[in-house]
C-alpha positions as CSV (number, residue, x, y, z in Angstrom):
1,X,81.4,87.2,66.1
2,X,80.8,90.8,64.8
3,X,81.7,92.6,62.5
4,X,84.3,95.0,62.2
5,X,86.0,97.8,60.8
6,X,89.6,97.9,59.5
7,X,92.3,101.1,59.2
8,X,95.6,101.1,58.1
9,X,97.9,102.8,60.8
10,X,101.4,104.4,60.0
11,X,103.3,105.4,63.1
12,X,107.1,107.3,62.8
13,X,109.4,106.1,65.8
14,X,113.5,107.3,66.1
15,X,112.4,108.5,61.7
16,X,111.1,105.2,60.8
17,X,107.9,104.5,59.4
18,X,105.9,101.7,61.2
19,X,102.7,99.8,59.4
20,X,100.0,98.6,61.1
21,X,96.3,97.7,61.2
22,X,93.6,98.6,63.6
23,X,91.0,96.3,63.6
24,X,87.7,98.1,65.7
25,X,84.9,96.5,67.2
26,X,82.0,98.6,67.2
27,X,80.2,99.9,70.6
28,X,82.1,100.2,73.7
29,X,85.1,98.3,73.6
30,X,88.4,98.1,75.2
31,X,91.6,98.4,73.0
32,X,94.1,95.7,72.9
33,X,98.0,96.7,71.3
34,X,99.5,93.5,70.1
35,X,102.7,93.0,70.2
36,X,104.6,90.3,67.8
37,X,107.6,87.9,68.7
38,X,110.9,87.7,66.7
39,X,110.4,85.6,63.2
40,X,112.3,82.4,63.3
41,X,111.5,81.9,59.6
42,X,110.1,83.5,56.5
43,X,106.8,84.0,56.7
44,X,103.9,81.4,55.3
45,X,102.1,83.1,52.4
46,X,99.3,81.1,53.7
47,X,99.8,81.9,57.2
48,X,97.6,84.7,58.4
49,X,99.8,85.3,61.0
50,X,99.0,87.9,63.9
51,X,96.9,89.8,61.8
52,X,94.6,86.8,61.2
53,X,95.3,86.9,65.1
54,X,94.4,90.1,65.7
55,X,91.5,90.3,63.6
56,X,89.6,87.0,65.2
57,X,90.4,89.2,68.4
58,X,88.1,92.0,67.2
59,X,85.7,90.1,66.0
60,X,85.1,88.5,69.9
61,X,84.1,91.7,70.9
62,X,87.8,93.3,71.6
63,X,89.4,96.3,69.0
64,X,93.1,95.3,68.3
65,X,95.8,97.3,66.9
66,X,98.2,95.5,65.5
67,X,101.5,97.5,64.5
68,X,104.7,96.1,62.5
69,X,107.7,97.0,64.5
70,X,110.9,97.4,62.9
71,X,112.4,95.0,60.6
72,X,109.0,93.2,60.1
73,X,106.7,93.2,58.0
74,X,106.1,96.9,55.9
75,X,107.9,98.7,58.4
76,X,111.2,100.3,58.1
77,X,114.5,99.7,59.9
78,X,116.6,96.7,61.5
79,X,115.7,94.1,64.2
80,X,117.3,95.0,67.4
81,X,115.4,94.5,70.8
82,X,116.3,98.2,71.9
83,X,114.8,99.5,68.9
84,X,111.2,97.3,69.3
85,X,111.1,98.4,73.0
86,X,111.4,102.1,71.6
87,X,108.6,101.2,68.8
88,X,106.3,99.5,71.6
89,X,106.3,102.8,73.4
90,X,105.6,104.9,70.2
91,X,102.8,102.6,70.0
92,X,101.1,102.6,72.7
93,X,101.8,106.9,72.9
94,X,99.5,106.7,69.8
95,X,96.6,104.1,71.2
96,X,96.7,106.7,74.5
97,X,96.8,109.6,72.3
98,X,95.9,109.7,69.4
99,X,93.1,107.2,69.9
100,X,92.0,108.6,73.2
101,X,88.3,108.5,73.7
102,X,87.5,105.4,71.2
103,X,88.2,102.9,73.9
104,X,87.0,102.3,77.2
105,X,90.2,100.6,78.1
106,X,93.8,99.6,77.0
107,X,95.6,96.2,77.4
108,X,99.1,94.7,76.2
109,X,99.1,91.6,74.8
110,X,102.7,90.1,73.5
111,X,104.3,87.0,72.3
112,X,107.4,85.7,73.0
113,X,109.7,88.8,72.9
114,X,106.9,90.9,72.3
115,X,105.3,89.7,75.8
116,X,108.9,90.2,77.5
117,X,108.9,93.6,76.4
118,X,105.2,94.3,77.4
119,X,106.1,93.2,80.9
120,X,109.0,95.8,80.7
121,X,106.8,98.7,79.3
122,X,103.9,98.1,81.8
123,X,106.6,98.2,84.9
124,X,108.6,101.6,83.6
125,X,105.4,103.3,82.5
126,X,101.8,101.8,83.4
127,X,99.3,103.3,81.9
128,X,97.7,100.4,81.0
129,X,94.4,98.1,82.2
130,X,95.8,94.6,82.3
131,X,98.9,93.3,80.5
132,X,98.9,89.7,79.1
133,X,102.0,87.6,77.7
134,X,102.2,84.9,75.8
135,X,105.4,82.2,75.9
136,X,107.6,84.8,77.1
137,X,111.3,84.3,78.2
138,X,111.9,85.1,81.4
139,X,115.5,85.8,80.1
140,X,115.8,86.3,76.4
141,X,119.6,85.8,77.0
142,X,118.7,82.1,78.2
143,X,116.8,81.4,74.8
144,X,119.6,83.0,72.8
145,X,122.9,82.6,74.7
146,X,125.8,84.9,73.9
147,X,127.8,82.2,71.5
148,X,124.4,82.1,69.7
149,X,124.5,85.5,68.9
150,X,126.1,85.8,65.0
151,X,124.1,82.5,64.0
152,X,121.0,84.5,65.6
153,X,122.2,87.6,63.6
154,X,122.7,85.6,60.5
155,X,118.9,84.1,61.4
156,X,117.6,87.6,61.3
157,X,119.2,88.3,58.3
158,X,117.7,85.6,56.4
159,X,114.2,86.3,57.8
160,X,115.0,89.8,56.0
161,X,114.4,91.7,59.3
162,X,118.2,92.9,59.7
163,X,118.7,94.4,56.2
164,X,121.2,96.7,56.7
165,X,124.9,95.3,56.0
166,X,126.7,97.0,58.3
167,X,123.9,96.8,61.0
168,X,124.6,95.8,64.3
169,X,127.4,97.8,64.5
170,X,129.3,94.6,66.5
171,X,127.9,91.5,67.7
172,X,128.7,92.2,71.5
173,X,126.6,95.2,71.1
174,X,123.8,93.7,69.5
175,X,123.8,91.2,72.6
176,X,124.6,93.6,75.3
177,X,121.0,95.5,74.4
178,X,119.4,92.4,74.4
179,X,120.8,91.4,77.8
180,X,118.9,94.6,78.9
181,X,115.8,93.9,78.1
182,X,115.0,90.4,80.3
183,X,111.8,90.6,81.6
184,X,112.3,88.7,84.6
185,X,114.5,92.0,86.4
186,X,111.2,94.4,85.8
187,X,108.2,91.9,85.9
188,X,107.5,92.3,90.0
189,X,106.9,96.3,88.9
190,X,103.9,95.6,87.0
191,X,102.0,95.2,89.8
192,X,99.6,96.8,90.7
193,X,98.8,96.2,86.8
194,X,96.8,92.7,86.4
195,X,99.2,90.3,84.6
196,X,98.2,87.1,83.1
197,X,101.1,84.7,81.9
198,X,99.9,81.5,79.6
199,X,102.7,79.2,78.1
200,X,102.9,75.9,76.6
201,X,103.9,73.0,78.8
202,X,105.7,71.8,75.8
203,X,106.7,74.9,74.3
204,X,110.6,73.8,72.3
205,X,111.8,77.2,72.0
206,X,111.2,79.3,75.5
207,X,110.9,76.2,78.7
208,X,108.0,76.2,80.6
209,X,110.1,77.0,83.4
210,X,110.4,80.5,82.2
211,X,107.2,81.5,82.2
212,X,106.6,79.9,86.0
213,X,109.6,82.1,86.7
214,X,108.0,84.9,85.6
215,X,104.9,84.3,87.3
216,X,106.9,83.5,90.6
217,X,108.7,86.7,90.3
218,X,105.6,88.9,89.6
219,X,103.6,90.5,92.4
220,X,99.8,90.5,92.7
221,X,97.4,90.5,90.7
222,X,99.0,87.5,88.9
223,X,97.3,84.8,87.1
224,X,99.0,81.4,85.3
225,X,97.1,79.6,82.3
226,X,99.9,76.5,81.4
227,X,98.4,75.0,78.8
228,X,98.6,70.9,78.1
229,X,101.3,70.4,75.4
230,X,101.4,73.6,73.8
231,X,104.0,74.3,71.9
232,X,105.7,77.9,71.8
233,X,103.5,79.2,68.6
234,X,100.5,80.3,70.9
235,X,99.1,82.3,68.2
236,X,98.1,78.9,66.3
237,X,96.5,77.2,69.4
238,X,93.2,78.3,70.0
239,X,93.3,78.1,73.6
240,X,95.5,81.1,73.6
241,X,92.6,83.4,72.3
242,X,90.1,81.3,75.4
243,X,92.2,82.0,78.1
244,X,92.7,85.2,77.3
245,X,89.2,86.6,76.4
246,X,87.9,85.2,80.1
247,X,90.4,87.0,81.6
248,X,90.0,90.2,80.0
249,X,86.2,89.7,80.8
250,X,87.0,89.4,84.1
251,X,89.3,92.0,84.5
252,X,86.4,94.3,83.1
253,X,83.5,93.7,85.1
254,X,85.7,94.4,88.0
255,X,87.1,97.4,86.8
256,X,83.4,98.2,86.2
């Protein structure tokens, strides 16, 4: 392990204020943006969450920016999956831009929805070294079908990342954006973008079967880590951080 520095990062997307952390490896080191899934529940006080995630990323040799999107954590606004697709993008604008020159190279790395929507950035934008996702859906309208939809609302609301009384404006169109951002209609234009899927074979909340349709849709260069009864929390299993540090290593003495 090494050691590492640590700045707080504040990014404004569509007027809202976004809080983050980078977390920077010293020497040459590429740049990974993490990207978090939806909370199911409040947090853990003693959970250290992605942060903690983020953080033991660095400290393996990789800088990690970690960034609050909307709803969660510090950061301002409501929980809709349009709105986190437009925060992604604001944040990766500001790892190209704003960070440019600090890093030798930039990856995605996303859980759950965070992974779907990483896929779906990478295909409409590249841009990016290598993008890595972690128990995503394949269809995020298969994990939360549409007479889900208020009890998922009402979910969100109690996980205090829909704050806003009156916000979604209706149910049908707080589910019609989500139905437009499944990662299985854009994953095959990530290529020729390296792509590495992991999931769970016992992952409860997104099947295993969604993340082997993802793979089977994707185009080269495509890799698939299943790992052994894990469960959909990959951030907690420490094969998550394995499999993906030998891949990235790979990816960059190649690209070397």
């Amino acid at each position: 392990m090494v050691e590492i520095e640590t700045f707080n990062v504040e990014i404004e997307c569509e007027g809202l204020r976004l809080k983050g952390v980078l977390y920077e490896t010293p020497g040459p080191t590429s740049l990974v943006v993490m990207c978090h899934g939806i909370p199911l529940s409040v947090p853990d006080p003693s959970d250290p969450g992605y942060p903690g995630l983020a953080r033991t990323l660095a400290a393996s040799g990789c800088s990690t920016l970690f960034v609050n999107l909307r709803g969660t954590g510090d950061s301002e606004g409501d929980f809709y999956i349009g709105g986190w697709y437009a925060d992604l993008k604001e944040v990766v604008r500001y790892a190209r831009e704003d960070l440019a020159g600090r890093f030798d190279g930039l990856y995605l790395g996303g859980f759950s929805a965070g992974g779907a929507l990483s896929i779906m950035y990478a295909a409409e934008h590249g841009g990016v070294d290598g993008v890595a996702a972690f128990a995503a859906p394949a269809r995020l309208t298969e994990v939360f079908p549409r007479d889900y939809c208020m009890s998922f609302i009402e979910g969100a609301r109690e996980t205090g990342i829909i704050k806003e009384l009156h916000f979604p404006p209706t149910p049908d169109w707080f589910y019609d954006d989500l139905e437009k951002h499944d990662a299985i209609d854009f994953v095959s234009g990530v290529s020729p973008i390296p792509l590495l899927i992991v999931h769970g074979d016992d992952d409860e909340t997104v099947p295993v079967e969604q993340g082997m349709a993802l793979f089977a849709a994707a185009l080269e260069p495509k890799e698939l880590c299943l790992l052994p009864g894990g469960k959909h929390r990959l951030r907690q299993d420490p094969r998550t951080l394995d499999c993906f540090l030998e891949w990235l290593g790979r990816l960059r003495n190649t690209q070397d």
